[in-house]
N, C-alpha and C positions, 0 to 999 in steps of 0.2 A: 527369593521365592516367597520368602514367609511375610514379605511388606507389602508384595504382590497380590496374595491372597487376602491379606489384612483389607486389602484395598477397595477388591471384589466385595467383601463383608460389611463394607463398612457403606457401600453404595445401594447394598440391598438392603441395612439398616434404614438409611433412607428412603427408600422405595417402598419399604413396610410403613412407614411412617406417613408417606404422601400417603399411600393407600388407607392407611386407617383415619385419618382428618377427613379425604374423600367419603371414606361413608358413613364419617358420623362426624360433625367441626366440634363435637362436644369431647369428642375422646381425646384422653392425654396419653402418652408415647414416650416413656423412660429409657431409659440404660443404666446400666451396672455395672459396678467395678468392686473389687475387695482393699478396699479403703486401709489405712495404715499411716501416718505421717509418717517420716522419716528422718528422725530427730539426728543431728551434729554429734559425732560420738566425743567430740572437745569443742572447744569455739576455737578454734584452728581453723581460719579459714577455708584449707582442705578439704575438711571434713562437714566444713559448711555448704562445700560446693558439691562434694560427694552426696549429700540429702539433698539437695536442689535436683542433682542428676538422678536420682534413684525416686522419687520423684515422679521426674517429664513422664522416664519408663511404665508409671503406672498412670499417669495421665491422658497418654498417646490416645487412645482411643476415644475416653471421652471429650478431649479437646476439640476433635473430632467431630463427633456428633451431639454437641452441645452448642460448638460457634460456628463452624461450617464449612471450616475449612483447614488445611494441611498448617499445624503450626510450624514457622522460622526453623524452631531447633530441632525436629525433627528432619525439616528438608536439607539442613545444614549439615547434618551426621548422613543423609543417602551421599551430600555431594562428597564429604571426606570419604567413605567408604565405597565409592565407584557405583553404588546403586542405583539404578534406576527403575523409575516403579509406570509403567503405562496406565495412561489416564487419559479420558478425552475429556471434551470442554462439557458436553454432556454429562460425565460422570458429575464435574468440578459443581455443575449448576444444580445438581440435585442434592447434594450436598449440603449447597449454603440454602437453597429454599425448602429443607425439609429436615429441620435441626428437631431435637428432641425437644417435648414438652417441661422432664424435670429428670435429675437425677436420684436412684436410687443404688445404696451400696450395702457389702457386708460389712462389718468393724466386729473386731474379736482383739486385736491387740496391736501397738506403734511398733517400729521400727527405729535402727539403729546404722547410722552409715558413718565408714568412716574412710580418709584418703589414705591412709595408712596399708599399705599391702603388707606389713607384718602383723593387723589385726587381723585375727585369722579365729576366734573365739566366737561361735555361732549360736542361737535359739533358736527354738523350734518354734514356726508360725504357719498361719494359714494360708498355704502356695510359695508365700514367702519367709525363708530365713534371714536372719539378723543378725549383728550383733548382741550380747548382751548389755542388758539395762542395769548396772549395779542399782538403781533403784526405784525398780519396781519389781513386785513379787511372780511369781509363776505358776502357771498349774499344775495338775501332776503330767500333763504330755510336753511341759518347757512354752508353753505362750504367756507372753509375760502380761498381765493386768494391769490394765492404764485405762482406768473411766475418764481421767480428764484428756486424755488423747481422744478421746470421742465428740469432748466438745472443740477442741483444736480444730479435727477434722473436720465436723461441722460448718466454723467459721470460714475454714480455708476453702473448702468446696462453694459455701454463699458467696467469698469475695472471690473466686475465680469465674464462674460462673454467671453469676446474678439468678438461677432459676430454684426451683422449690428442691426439696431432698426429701428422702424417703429413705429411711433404715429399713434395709430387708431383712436382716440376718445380723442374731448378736446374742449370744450366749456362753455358758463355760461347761465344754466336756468335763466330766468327773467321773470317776467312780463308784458310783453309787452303791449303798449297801441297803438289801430289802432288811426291815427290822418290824417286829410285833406291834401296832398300836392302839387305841384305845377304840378304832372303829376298825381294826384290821391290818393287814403289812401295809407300811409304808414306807418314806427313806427321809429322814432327817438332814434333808437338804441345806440348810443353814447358809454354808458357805455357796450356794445359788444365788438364795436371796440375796444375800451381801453383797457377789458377784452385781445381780440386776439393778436392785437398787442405786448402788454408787454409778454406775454407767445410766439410769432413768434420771436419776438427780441433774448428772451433768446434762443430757437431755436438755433438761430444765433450765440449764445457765444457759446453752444456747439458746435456746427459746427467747429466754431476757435479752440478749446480745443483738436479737434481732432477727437470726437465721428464721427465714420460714421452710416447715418443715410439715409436711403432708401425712406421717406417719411412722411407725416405729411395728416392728414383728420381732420376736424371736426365734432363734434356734435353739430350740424347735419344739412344740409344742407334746411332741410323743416320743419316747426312744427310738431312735432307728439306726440301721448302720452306719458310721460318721464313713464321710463320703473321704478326707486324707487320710484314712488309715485302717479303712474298711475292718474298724471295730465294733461290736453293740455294745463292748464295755466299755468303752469314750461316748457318756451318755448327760445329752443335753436337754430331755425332755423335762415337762410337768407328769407327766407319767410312767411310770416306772412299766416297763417291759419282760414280763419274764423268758429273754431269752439269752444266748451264753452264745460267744465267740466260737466254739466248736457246735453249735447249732442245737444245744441240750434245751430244754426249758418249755415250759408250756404255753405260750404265749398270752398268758393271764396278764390285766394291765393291773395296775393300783397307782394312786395318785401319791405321788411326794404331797410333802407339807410346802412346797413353794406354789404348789394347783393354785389352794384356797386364794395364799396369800396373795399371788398375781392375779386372780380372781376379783380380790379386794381394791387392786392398784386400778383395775380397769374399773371398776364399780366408781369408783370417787375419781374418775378420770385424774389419777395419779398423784392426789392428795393424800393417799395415806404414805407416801413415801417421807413423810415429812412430820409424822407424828410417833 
């Protein structure tokens, strides 16, 4: 049922798509997924093939509406599991002549796969859990920080693909503390900056490597309630929120000190990340 429906969606993806070319050949037409490599928890084979297959999972879709058609490894897993998905030749045609313009994703942290059904040791991530990374660090909700898995993903998504990318969403829920400062409360976000920077940097190597890439947005420009865990204290903003999980607070804003400084980063179109 649920490859069925994927299928329906996936046709009217396209059908939005012919439609918006039709009324304007100038508009471009993305899709989105929440990005993540899925790194080999040993080079054990296995566990190499286990991230390959964890992986397709999260590709299925855009494979889809990127090339224009149903990939092999997916048709090869309906025929092992007796599924059958109804498609007509019309569905199949709009498909491949109405692929997407360019891809756009979340990245907030890599993954972890492995063939071993005794690893059983999990982190906390965005939709998806993991294994852990013994080496990369974590936030305080367990998403573990990987900047260079951003330009990983980057490359992997340009050589899959060939179309432009678009970072939608990329930021580090914290905790935030409101504190006195020299022009009024603020929060001594430090560990944001660090956060965006090393993830802007690598950016940056993609960029060099060749990827072209259309744009970059954060999560999120203002506190609000994080949408896995419907908390206001899992806060990703340049603005600090005064409001409190049990719904206390006045909703007064005041800027973190990472405002300015990402303020700065656009000004020099990302040249102060480097001074």
């Amino acid at each position: 049922v649920k490859y069925q429906a994927a299928h329906h969606e996936l046709v009217a993806s396209a059908i939005a798509t012919k439609l918006a070319h039709e009324i304007d050949p100038n508009n471009k037409v993305g899709c989105m997924l929440a990005a993540g490599q899925n790194y080999p928890h040993t080079c054990a084979p296995r566990d190499v093939w286990a991230g390959l297959e964890e992986d397709r999972k999260n590709y299925f879709f855009i494979d889809v509406q990127a090339r224009g058609e149903y990939p092999n490894y997916a048709k090869k897993e309906w025929e092992r599991q007796g599924i059958t998905v109804e498609m007509t030749e019309q569905d199949l045609q709009l498909l491949k002549d109405h692929t997407v313009d360019f891809i756009s994703f979340s990245y907030y942290a890599s993954r972890v796969a492995s063939g071993d059904p005794a690893e059983r040791e999990k982190t906390a991530g965005n939709i998806f859990a993991s294994l852990k990374n013994p080496y990369l660090e974590s936030s305080e909700w367990g998403w573990q920080i990987d900047p260079v898995g951003l330009r990983l993903v980057l490359n992997s998504f340009y050589d899959r693909y060939q179309l432009p990318l678009f970072i939608v969403e990329n930021g580090l829920g914290a905790k935030d503390v409101l504190v006195d400062g020299p022009n009024g409360p603020t929060v001594e976000d430090d560990y944001r900056i660090d956060y965006l920077k090393q993830h802007l940097q690598q950016v940056g190597e993609a960029l060099e490597d060749g990827v072209e890439l259309l744009g970059y947005t954060t999560w999120g420009c203002i506190d609000l309630v994080s949408a896995s865990t419907a908390e206001l204290s899992k806060r990703y903003g340049f603005i600090y929120v005064d409001r409190n999980d049990d719904g206390s607070g006045t909703l007064a804003r005041y800027k973190k000190k990472s405002f300015d400084w990402y303020k700065e980063v656009i000004a020099t179109n990302g040249d102060s990340l480097y001074h």
